[in-house]
N, C-alpha and C positions, 0 to 999 in steps of 0.2 A: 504493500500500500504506500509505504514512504518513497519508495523508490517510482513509483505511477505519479505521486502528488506532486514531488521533483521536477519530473517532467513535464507533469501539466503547467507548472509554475514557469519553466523556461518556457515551455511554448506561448503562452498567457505574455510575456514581454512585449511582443508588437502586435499582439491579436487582444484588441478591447473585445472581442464576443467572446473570450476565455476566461475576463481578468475576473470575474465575480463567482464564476464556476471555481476559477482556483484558489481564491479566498476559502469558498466555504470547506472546501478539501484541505487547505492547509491547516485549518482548525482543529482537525480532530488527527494529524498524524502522529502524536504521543499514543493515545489508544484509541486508535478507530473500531469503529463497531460497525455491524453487519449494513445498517443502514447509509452507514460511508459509503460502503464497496457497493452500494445501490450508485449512490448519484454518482459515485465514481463509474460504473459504468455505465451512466447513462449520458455522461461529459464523452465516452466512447464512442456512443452511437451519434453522438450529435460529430463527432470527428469521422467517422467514414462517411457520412452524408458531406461535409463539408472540411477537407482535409488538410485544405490550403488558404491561404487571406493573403490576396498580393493590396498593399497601399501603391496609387498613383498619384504621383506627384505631377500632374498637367499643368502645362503654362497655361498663366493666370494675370492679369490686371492686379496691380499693386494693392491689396487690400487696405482701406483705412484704419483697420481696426482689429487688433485680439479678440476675440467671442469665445468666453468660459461657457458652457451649458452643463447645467446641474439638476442630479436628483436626488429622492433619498427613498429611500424604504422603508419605514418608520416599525419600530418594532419585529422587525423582517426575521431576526434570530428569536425563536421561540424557546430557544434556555433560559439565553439571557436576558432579552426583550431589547436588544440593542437594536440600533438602524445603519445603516449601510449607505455610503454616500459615496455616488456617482459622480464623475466629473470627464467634462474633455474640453478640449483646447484646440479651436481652429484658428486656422491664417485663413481665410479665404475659403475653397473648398479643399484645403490642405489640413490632415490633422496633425499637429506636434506632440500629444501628450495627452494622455488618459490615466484613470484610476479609478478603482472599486475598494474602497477600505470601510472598516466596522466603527463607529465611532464610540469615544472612549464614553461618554456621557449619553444616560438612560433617557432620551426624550420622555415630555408626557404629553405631546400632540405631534400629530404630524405636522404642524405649522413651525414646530420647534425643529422639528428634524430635518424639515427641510432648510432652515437657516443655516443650521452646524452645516450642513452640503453647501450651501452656499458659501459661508463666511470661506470653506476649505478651498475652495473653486475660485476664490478672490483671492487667498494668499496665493495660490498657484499661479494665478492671470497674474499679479505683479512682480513675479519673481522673475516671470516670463518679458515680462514689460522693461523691467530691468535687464535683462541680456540682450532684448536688442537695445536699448539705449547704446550700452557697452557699444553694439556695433555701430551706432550710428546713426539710429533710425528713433524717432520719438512717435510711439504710435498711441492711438487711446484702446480704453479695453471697457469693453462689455458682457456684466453678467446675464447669461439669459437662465429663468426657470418658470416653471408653468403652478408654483405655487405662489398663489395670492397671500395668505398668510408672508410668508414670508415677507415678499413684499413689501408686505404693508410694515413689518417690523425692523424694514433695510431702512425704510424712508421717514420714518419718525426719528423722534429724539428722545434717550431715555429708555427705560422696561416697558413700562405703562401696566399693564396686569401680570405679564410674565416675570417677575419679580424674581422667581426662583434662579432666572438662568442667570450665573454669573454674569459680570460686568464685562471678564475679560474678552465676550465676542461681542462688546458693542462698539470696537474698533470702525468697524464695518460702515456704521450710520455717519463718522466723521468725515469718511474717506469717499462717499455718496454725496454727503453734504458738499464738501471741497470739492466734486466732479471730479474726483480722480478716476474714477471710476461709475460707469453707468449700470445699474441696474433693468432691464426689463421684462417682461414677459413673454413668452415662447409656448403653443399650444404641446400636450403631451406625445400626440402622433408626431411633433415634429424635435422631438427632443431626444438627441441620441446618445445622450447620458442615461437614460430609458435601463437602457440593457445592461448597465454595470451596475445597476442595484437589484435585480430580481431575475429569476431563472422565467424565462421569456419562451414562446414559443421558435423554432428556427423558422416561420418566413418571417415574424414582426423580427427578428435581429439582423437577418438579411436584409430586411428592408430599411433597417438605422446602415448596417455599415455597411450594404453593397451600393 
């Protein structure tokens, strides 16, 4: 089993329709149990149906702008009750960078959980913002996600009822305020963060990243 999760794990590096499968598989490789070696093989049959993921990199008109798009799962681990947060990163119709990771902190809405996705997906976009500076280039960045909630908690000032969630992710609402960063909203069919939070049928993942 470690030695299968391994490899899904390598494979999962330049393939986002792997990287949430192999999360959930890296979890249990201390002692996996029977129901592992299920969705481990069922990460198999979605691999002989689909065995290969080429990325194209096509000439493209100079984009304006970074575009993060984010998700989250709210609750999605049924042990822990943790949520899973999605994120990707385009140039253009270019993708630079993706991730499916478990978030450390237990939402208690989906409107919460989709922020922690967000707030993650905004460190990401500016880290990314900062290396092309480096190169040269001063470009702006935008986060897209199709939760209102959140939203509405990027664009205010302060907790307001959500009181509970630490202070330290209201970074966010300064960096909105200042327009360093745009926030806006993206429908769920069109959001291909989609599929690194939740095990997905294969044509809807086909149809985020073919």
């Amino acid at each position: 089993y470690r030695a299968l999760a391994a490899r899904l794990n390598y494979l999962a590096l330049d393939r986002p329709d792997l990287q949430f499968a192999a999360k959930q598989v890296a979890k249990h490789m201390a002692s996996p149990k029977e129901i592992d070696w299920e969705k481990l093989k069922r990460v198999a049959r979605y691999l002989v149906g689909c065995p290969r993921a080429v990325q194209e990199f096509r000439w493209q008109q100079m984009p304006d702008s970074l575009q993060a798009f984010t998700d989250s799962d709210w609750a999605g681990d049924k042990a822990s009750r943790k949520s899973t947060s999605g994120g990707v990163i385009m140039f253009g119709d270019h993708m630079l960078k993706s991730w499916s990771t478990t978030q450390q902190v237990i939402a208690m809405s989906s409107g919460e959980a989709e922020l922690y996705a967000l707030i993650k997906g905004a460190a990401q976009l500016k880290g990314m913002m900062a290396q092309f500076k480096e190169w040269g280039t001063e470009i702006n960045g935008i986060i897209r996600t199709d939760a209102s909630a959140a939203l509405g908690m990027v664009h205010r000032q302060g907790l307001g009822r959500t009181r509970h969630i630490d202070v330290q992710y209201l970074w966010i609402q300064g960096v909105v305020m200042d327009e360093k960063l745009a926030v806006k909203k993206v429908r769920t069919e069109d959001n291909p963060a989609d599929v690194l939070t939740k095990a997905l049928k294969p044509e809807v993942m086909i149809g985020h990243t073919g």
